[in-house]
C-alpha positions as CSV (number, residue, x, y, z in Angstrom):
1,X,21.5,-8.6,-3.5
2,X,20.9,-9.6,0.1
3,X,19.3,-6.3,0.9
4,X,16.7,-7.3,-1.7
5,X,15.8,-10.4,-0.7
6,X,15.8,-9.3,3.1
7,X,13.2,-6.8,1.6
8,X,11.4,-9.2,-0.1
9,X,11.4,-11.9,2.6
10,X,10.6,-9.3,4.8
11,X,7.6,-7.6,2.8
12,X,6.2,-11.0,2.0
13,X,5.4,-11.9,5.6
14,X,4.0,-8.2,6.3
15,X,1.9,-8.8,3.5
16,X,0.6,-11.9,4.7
17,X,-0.2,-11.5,8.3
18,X,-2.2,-8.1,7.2
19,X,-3.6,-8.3,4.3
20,X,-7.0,-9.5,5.7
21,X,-7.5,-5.7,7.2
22,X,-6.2,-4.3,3.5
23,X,-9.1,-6.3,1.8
24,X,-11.5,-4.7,4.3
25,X,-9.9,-1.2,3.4
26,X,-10.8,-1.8,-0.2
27,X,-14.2,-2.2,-0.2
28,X,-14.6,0.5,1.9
29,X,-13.0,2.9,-0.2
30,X,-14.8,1.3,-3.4
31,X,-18.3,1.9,-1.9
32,X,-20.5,4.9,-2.0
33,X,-21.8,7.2,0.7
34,X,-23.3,4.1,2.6
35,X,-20.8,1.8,3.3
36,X,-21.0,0.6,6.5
37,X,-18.5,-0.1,8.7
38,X,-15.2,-2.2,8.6
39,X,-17.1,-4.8,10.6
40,X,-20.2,-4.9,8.3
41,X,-17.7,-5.4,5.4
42,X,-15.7,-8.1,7.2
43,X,-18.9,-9.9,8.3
44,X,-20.2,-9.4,4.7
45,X,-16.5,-11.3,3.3
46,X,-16.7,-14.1,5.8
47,X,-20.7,-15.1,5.2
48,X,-19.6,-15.0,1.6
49,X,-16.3,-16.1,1.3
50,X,-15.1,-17.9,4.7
51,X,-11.5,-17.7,5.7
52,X,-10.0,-17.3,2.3
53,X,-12.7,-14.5,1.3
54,X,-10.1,-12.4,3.3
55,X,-7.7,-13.5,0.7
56,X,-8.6,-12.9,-2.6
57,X,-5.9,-10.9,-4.1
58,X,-3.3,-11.9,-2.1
59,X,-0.9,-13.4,-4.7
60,X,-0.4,-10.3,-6.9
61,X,0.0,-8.3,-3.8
62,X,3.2,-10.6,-2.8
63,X,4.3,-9.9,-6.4
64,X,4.3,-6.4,-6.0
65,X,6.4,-6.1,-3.4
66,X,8.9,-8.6,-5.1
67,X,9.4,-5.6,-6.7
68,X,7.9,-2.7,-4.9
69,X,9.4,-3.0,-1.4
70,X,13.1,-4.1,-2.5
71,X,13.2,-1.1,-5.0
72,X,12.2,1.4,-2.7
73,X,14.3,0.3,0.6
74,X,17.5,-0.1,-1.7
75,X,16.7,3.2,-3.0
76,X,16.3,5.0,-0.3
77,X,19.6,3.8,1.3
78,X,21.4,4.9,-1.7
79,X,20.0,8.2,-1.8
80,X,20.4,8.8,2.4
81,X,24.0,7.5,1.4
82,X,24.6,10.1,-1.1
83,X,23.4,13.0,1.7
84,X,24.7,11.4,4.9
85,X,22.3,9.4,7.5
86,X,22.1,12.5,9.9
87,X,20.8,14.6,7.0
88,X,17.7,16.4,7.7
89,X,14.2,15.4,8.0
90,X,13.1,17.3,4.8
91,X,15.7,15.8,2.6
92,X,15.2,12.1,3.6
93,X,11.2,12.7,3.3
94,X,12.1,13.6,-0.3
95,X,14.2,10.5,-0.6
96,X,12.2,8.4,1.0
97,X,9.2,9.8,-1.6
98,X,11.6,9.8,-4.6
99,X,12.1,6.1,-3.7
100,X,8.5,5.7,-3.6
101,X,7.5,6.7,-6.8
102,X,10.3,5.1,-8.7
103,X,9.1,1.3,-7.4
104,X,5.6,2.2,-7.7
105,X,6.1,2.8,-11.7
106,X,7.5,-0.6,-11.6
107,X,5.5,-2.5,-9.5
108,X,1.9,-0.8,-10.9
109,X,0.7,-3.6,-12.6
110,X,0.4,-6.1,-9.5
111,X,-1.0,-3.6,-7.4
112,X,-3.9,-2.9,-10.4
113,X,-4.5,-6.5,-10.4
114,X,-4.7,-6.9,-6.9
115,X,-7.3,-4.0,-6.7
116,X,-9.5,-5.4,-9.2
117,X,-8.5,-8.6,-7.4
118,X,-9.7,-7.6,-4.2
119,X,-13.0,-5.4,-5.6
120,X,-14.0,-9.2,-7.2
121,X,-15.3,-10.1,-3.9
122,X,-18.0,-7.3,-4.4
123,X,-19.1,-9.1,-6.8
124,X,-19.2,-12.5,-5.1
125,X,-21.4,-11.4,-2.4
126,X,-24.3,-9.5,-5.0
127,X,-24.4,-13.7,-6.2
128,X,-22.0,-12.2,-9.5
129,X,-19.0,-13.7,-11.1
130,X,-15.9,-12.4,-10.4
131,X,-14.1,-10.7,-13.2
132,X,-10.9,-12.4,-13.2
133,X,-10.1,-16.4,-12.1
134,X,-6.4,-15.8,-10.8
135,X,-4.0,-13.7,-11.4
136,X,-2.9,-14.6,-15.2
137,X,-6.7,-14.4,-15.6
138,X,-6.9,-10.7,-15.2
139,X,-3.5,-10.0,-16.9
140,X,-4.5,-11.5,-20.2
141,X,-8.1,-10.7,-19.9
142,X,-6.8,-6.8,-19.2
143,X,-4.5,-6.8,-21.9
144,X,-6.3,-8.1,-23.9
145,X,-9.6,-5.6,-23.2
146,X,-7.7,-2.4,-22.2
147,X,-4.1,-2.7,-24.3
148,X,-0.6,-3.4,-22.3
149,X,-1.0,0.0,-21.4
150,X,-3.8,-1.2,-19.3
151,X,-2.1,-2.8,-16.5
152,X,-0.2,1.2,-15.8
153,X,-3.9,2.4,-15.2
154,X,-3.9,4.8,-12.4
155,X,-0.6,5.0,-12.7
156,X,-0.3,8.6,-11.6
157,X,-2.5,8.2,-8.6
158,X,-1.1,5.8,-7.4
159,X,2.0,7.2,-7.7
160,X,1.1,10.0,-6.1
161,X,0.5,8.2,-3.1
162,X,3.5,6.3,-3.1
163,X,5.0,9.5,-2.9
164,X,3.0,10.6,0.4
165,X,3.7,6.9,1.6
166,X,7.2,6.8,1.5
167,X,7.4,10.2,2.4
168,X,5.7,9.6,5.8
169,X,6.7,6.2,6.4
170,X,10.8,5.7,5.4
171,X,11.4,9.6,6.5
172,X,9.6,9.3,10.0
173,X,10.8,5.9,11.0
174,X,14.7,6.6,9.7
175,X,14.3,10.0,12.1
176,X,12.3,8.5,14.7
177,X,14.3,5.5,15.2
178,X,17.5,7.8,15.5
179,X,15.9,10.2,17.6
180,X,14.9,7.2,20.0
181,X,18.3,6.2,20.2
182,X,20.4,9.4,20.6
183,X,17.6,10.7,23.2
184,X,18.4,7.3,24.9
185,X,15.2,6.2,25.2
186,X,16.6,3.0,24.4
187,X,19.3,0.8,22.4
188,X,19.2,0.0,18.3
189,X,16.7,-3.3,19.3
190,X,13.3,-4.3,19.3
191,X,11.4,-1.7,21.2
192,X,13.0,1.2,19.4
193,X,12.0,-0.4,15.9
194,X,8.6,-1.1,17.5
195,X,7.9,2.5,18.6
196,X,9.3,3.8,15.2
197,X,7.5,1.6,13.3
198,X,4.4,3.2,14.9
199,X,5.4,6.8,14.3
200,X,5.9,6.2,10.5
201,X,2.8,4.1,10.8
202,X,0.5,7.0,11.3
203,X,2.2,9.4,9.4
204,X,2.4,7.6,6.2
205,X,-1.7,7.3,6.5
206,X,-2.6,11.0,7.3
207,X,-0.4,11.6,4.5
208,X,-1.5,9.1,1.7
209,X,-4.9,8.1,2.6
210,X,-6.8,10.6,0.2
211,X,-4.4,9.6,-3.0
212,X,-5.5,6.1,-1.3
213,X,-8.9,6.5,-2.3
214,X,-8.1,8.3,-5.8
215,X,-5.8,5.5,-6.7
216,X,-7.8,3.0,-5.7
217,X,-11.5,4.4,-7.5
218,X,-9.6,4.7,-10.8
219,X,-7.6,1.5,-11.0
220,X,-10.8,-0.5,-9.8
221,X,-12.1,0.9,-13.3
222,X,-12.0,-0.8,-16.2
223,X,-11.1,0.6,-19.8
224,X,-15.3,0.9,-21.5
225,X,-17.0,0.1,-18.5
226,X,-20.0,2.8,-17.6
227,X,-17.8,4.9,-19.7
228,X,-20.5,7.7,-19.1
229,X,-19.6,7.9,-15.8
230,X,-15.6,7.3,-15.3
231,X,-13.3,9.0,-14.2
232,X,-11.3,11.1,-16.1
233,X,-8.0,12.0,-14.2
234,X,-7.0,11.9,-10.4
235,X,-8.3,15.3,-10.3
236,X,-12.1,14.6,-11.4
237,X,-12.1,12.0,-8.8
238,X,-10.8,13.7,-6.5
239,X,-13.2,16.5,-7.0
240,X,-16.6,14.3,-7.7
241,X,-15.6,12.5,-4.8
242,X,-15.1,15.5,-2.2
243,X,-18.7,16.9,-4.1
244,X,-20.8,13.9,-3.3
245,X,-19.5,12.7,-0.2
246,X,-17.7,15.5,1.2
247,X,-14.2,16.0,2.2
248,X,-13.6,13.7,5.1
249,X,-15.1,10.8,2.3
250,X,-11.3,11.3,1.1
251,X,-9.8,9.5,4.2
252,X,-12.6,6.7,4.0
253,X,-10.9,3.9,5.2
254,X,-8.5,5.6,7.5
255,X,-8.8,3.3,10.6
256,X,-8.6,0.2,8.8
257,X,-6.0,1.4,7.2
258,X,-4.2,2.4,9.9
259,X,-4.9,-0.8,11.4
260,X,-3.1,-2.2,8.3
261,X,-0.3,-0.1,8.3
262,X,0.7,0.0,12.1
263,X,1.3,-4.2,12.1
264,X,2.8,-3.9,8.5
265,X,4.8,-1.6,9.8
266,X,5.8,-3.9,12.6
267,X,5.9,-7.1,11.2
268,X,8.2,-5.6,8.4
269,X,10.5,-3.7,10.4
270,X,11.2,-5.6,12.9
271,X,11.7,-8.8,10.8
272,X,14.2,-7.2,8.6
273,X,16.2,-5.3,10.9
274,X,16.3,-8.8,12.5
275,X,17.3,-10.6,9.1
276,X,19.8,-7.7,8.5
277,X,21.4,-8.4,12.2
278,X,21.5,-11.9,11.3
279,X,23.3,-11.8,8.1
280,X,25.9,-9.8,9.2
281,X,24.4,-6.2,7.7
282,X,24.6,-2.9,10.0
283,X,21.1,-1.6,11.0
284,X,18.6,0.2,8.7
């Protein structure tokens, strides 16, 4: 139980501090073959929005990872438990992507509605109404429009990359963290969490960034809307996608979400291996 709260705690403030850069992420992988850079978008968000335009979308994201981050941490543990910490890098990359999908599943339905959330603001700068008001907004309206079954929409994509993300980013800071500290490099403290954090960082966005974009076209779609021209499987997009705007339109975002990811990683990491130190709990 205190392992999942840590998580949560933990997850909630990583969230938080770098969500701004996720939003920015988002509409970058939304748009077509012009989209402009990261600072176009974020200039575009603040003359529309303000401050809080960097926001939208930020309260179903700390849902998910009430559930997404807690599942797939606790998960993980067990399942490097069950093989032994020193096990080897391909087994905990499994584990670590076994983990992954297993929250993901759970946690889907927050991460739709903070997609569809955050592709709103789209919409707010054309001079549109926003699809959804809040968050219970979009559940009903989506449940009401697209079935229950609606909120698991993109469910496989988005799996998939929770798969790649978990693969990259538990695996490689587990081993590089250890690594750090058996070379010496330094102690089981701050810096080697910090320099970890960064490894699995980087990895986990080479790795996930194209099932990034896939999960995040097909969720951003609603059930009947330009029906003609949706998406019918991760694969189609994945395809039509490489076909119109070439392959390197698959890591579209990369940078900002790198950005993301490398103070995520830091802000989570560090803060929990702090709050496990302080409540008594060996180290990660």
């Amino acid at each position: 139980i205190a392992t999942l709260l840590l998580t949560a705690l933990s997850a909630a403030v990583a969230e938080t501090a770098t969500f701004p850069i996720d939003i920015i992420k988002t509409r970058l992988q939304l748009a077509g073959g012009g989209a402009g850079s990261a600072v176009r978008v974020a200039a575009d968000i603040w003359s529309k929005g303000g401050a809080l335009g960097f926001y939208r979308g930020l309260s179903p994201a700390i849902l998910r990872h009430l559930f997404y981050t807690p599942i797939r941490i606790v998960s993980y543990e067990h399942l490097r438990g069950a093989v032994g910490a020193e096990g080897s890098l391909a087994v905990k990359a499994f584990a670590g992507g076994a983990s992954g999908v297993l929250a993901q599943f759970v946690a889907s339905p927050a991460d739709l509605i903070k997609v569809r959330m955050q592709a709103d603001s789209r919409l707010v700068s054309q001079g549109l109404q926003p699809r959804y008001a809040g968050v219970f907004d979009a559940l009903n309206k989506i449940i009401r429009t697209e079935s229950i079954l609606g909120l698991w929409r993109g469910v496989f994509p988005n799996a998939q990359r929770a798969f790649l993300v978990n693969m990259g980013e538990l695996a490689c800071y587990d081993q590089a963290k250890r690594f750090i500290i058996n070379r010496k490099i330094c102690e089981d403290n701050m810096f080697a969490h910090s320099l970890a954090s960064v490894a699995s960082g980087l990895s986990a966005t080479t790795l996930s960034c194209p099932a990034d974009v896939v999960k995040t076209r097909m969720m951003n779609q609603a059930a009947g809307r330009d029906a003609s021209n949706a998406y019918r499987n991760s694969y189609d997009c994945l395809a039509r996608t490489v076909k119109s705007e070439g392959v390197l339109a698959l890591w579209k975002g990369f940078f900002p979400t790198w950005a993301r990811l490398g103070p995520w990683q830091f802000v989570f990491w560090v803060s929990y291996e702090r709050l496990r130190h302080a409540s008594g709990l060996s180290s990660f």
